[in-house]
Steps between C-alpha positions, in 0.01 A plus 500: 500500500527871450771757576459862493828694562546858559839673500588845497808608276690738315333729183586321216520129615308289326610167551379143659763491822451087527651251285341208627253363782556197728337343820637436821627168379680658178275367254495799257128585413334567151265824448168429267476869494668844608465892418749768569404884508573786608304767710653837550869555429592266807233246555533194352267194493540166435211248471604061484272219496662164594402205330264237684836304643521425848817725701647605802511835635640707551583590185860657390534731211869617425592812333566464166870645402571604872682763569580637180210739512495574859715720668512620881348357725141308443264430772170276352231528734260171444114503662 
């Protein structure tokens, strides 16, 4: 029920990338909890805990205001 994202961007970003969260299914998903922070001038870290509904994964988190921040081309690397 808990997410830990890392992402690596530019100095000076400090912004949550996702809008929303849903399951495989599309059922958008509620957070009980996050943090946002920042490590560095690059690192960013973002912290969710889901509620205690059932879901699907995998899960699907789309940017948020796509592309009017990004320019070039992006490659996201997920582990």
């Amino acid at each position: 029920k808990n997410i830990d994202i890392e992402m690596k961007g530019m100095k000076g970003y400090y912004h949550d990338p996702f809008s929303a969260l849903y399951d495989a299914e599309g059922k958008e998903l509620s957070m009980k909890s996050g943090s946002f922070y920042m490590r560095g001038d690059d690192e960013i870290h973002i912290g969710i805990e889901l509620s205690n509904k059932k879901f699907t994964n995998p899960l699907r988190f789309p940017l948020h205001a796509y592309p009017s921040y990004i320019k070039g081309n992006v490659q996201i690397k997920i582990k």
